[in-house]
C-alpha positions as CSV (number, residue, x, y, z in Angstrom):
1,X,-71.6,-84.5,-77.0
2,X,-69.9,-84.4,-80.6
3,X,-71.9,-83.6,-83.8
4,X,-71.0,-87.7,-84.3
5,X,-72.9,-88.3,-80.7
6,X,-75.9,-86.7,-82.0
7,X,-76.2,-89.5,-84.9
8,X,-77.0,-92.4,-83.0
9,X,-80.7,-92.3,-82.3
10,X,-81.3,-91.8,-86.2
11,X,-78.9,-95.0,-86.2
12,X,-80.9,-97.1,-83.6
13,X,-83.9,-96.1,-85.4
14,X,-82.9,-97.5,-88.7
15,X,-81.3,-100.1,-87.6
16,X,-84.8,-101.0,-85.7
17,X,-86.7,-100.6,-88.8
18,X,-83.7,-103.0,-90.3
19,X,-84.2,-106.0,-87.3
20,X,-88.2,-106.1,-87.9
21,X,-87.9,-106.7,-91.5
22,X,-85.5,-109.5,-91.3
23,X,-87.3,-110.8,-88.5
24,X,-90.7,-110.8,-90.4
25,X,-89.9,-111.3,-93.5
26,X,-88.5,-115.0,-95.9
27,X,-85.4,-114.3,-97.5
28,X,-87.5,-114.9,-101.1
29,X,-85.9,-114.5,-104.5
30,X,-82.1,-114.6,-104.3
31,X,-80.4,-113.2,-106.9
32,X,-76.7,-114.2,-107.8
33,X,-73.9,-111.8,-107.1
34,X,-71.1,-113.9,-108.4
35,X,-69.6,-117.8,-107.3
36,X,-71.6,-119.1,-104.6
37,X,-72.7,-115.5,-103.5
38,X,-76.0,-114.0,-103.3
39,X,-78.0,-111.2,-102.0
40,X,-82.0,-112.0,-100.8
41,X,-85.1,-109.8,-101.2
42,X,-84.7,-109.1,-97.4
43,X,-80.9,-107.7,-98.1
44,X,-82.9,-105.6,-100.8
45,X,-85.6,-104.4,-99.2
46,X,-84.0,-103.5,-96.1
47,X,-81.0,-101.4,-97.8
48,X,-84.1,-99.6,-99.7
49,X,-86.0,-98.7,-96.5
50,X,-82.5,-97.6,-94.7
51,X,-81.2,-95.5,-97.2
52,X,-84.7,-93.4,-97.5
53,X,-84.9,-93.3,-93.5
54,X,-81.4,-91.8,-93.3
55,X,-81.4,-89.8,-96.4
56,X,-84.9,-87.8,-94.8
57,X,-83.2,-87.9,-91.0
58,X,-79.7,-87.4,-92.1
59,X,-79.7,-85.6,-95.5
60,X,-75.8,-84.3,-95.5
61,X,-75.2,-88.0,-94.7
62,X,-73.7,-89.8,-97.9
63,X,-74.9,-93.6,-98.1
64,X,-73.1,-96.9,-98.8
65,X,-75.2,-99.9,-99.3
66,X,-73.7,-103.5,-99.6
67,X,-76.3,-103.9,-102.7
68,X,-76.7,-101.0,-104.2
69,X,-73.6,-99.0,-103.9
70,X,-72.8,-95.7,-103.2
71,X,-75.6,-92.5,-102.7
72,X,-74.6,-88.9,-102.2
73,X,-71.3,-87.9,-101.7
74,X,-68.4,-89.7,-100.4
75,X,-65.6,-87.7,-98.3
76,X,-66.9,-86.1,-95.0
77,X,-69.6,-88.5,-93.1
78,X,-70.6,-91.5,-95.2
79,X,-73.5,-94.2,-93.7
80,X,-71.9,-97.7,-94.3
81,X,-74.8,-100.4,-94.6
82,X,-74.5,-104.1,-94.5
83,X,-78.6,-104.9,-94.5
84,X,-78.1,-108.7,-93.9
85,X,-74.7,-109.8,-92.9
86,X,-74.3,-113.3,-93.4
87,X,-77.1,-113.9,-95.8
88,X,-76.1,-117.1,-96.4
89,X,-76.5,-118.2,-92.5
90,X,-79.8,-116.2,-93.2
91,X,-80.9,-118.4,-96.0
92,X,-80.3,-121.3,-94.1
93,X,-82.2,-120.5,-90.6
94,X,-78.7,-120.1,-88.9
95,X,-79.3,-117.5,-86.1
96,X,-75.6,-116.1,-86.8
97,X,-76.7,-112.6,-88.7
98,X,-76.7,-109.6,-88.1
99,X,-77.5,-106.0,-89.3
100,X,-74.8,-103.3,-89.3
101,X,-74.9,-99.7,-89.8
102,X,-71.5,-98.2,-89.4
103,X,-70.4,-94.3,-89.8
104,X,-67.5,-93.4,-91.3
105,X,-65.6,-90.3,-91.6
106,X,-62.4,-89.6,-93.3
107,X,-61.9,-93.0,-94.3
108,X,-62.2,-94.2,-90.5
109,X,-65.0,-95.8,-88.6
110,X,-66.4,-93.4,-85.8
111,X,-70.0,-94.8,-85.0
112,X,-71.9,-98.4,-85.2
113,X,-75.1,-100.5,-84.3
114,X,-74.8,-103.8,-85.2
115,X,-78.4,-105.6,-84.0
116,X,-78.6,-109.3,-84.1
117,X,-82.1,-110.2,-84.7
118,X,-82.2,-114.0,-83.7
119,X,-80.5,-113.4,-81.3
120,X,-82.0,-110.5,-79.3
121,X,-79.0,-108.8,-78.5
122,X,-77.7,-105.0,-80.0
123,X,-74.6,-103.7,-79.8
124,X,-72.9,-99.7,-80.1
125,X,-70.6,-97.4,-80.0
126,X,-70.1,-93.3,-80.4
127,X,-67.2,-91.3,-79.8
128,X,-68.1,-90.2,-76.6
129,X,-70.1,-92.7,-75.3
130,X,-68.4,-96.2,-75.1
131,X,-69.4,-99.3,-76.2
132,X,-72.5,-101.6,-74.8
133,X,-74.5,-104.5,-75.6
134,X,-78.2,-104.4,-74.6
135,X,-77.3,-101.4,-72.6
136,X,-74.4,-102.3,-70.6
137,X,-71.0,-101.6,-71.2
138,X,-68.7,-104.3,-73.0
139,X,-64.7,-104.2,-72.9
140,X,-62.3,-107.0,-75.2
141,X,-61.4,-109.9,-73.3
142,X,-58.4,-109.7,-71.0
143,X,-56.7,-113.2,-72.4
144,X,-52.9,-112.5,-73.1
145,X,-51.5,-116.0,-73.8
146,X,-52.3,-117.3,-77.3
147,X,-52.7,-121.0,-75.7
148,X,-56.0,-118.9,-74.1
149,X,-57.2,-117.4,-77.1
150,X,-60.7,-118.4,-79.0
151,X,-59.9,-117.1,-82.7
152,X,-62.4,-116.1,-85.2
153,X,-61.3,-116.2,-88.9
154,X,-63.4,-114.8,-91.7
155,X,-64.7,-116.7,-94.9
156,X,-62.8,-118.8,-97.1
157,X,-62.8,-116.8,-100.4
158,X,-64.8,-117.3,-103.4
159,X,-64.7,-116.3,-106.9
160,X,-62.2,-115.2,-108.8
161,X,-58.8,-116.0,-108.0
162,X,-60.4,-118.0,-104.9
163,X,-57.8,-120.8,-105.2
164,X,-54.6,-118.0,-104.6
165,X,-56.5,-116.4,-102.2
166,X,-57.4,-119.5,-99.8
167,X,-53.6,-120.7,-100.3
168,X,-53.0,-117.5,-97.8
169,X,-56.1,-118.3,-95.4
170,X,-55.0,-121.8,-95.2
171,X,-51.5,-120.5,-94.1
172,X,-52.8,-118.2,-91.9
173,X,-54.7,-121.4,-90.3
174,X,-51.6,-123.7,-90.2
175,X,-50.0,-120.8,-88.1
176,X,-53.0,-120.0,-85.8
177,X,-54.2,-123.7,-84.4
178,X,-50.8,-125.3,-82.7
179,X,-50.4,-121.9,-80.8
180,X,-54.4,-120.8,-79.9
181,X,-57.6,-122.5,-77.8
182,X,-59.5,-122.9,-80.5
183,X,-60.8,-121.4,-84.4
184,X,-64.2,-120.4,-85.4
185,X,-65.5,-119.2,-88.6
186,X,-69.0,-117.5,-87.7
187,X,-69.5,-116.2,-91.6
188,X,-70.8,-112.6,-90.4
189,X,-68.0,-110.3,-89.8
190,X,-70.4,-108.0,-87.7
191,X,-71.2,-110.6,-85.5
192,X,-67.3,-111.6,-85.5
193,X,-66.0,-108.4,-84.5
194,X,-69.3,-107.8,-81.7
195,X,-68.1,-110.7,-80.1
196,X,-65.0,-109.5,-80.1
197,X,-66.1,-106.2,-78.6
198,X,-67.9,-108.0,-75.8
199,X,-64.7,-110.3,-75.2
200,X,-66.6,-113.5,-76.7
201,X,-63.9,-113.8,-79.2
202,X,-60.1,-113.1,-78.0
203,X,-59.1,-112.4,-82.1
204,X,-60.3,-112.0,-85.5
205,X,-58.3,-112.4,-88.7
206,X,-60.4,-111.3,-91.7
207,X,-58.3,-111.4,-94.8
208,X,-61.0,-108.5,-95.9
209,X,-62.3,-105.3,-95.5
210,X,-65.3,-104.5,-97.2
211,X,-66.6,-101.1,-94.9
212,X,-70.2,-102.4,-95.1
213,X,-69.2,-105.6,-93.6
214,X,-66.5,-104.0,-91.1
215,X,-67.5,-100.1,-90.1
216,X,-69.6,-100.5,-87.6
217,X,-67.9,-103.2,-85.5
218,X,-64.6,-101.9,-86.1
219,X,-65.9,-98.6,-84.3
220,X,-67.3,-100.9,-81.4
221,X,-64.3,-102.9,-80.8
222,X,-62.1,-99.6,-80.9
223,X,-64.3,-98.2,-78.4
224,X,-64.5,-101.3,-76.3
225,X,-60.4,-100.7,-76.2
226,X,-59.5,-104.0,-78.6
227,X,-56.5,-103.4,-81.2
228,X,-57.8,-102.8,-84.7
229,X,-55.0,-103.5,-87.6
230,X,-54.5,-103.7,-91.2
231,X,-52.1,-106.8,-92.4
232,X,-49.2,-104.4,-92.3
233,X,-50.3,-103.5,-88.4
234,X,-51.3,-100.4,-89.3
235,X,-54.2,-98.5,-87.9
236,X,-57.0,-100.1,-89.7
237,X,-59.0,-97.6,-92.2
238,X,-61.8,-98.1,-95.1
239,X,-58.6,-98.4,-97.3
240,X,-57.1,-101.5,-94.9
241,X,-56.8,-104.7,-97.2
242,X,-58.2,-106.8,-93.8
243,X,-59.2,-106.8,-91.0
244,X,-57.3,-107.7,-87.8
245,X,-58.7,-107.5,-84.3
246,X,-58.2,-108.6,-80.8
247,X,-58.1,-108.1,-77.4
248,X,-54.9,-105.5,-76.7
249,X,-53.3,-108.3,-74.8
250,X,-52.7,-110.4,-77.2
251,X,-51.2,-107.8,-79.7
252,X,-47.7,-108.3,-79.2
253,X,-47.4,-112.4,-79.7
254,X,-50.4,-112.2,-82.2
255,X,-49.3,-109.8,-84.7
256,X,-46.1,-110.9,-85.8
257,X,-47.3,-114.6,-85.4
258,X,-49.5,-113.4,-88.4
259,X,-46.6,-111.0,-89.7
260,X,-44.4,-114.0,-90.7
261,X,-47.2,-115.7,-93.1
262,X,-49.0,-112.0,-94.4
């Protein structure tokens, strides 16, 4: 077992301390983080609790919170906490949310627990252990024709320069739905890219990479043997502009598909 290995049951623990609070508690106050964008008291008090957890379980652990930024040094092992991911499906009863709690280690993702609390399900991943979901192993899906393929996308953007950057997602969708099954936009990358793992979801395209949004289920869909990619089709890093994923079948017609409007 690696020194990574050894990480996870600190993981599952804050990550269960995570899933009671957002299943207990109202999302309260929320407090604007920009256009149409928001972070609740849960997201708050649930990045507060994790970050003391880890930094007493794991103190040679740096920290990076969704909320609240960056704690302790960045460069060696670096927590990567997105406390609720899809706050707005949160806010609005939708059962698609998740917590994630990704590891990262020289700019690449190495460990995750992503827990879906409405949903009762948890998945993970370690170097040496493989990824599962409730305790079973998961693997991609095994589709290879595009006319197969269920596609997830990620959020249309907002904000600043919103109007430039949904020109691009729009494009991106012209290309994707006379060639695939189907398109679905989920609006919680963890849950995306678990899905993904567990070969609910044949693709992802996430124009995107935030690492608190991304670590952790970039780590389980590399471990569950799916094809992880920056824009450019390079191996995808915390430095990867977004976020492609899918099942390694559908790598060869997918990527350049995406190639030719990136």
């Amino acid at each position: 077992m690696s020194a990574i290995d050894t990480l996870l049951p600190a993981a599952h623990e804050a990550v269960d301390l995570a899933r009671d609070l957002m299943r207990t508690m109202l999302p309260g106050v929320l407090t604007a983080k920009g256009d149409r964008d928001m972070a609740s008291e849960v997201d708050l008090a649930i990045e507060q609790r994790v970050r003391a957890f880890l930094a007493e379980r794991t103190p040679g652990v740096g920290f990076l919170g969704e909320e609240e930024g960056a704690r302790g040094a960045r460069g060696g092992l670096t927590w990567s906490l997105d406390p609720v991911d899809g706050t707005v499906n949160f806010v609005h009863g939708s059962p698609i949310c998740a917590v994630s709690l990704g590891l990262i280690e020289d700019d690449r993702s190495v460990l995750g627990v992503i827990d879906l609390p409405f949903l009762g399900n948890r998945y993970w991943a370690s170097p040496a252990g493989g990824a599962f979901c409730d305790g079973a192993p998961i693997r991609a899906s095994g589709v290879s024709e595009l006319p197969e393929a269920l596609v997830a996308v990620g959020d249309f953007a907002v904000g600043e320069d919103a109007d430039a950057k949904n020109r691009e997602r729009f494009a991106i969708l012209e290309a994707l739905v006379p060639r695939i099954q189907r398109v679905r936009m989920l609006g919680s990358a963890a849950t995306d890219l678990a899905w993904l793992a567990a070969g609910r979801l044949d693709a992802l395209v996430m124009l995107s990479n935030k690492p608190w949004d991304t670590s952790a289920g970039t780590a389980i869909a590399y471990a569950a043997g799916a094809r992880v990619v920056d824009r450019d089709g390079s191996d995808h890093t915390f430095r990867s502009s977004a976020t492609i994923a899918c099942a390694p079948g559908l790598a060869d017609e997918l990527l350049p598909l995406l190639a030719g409007v990136l």
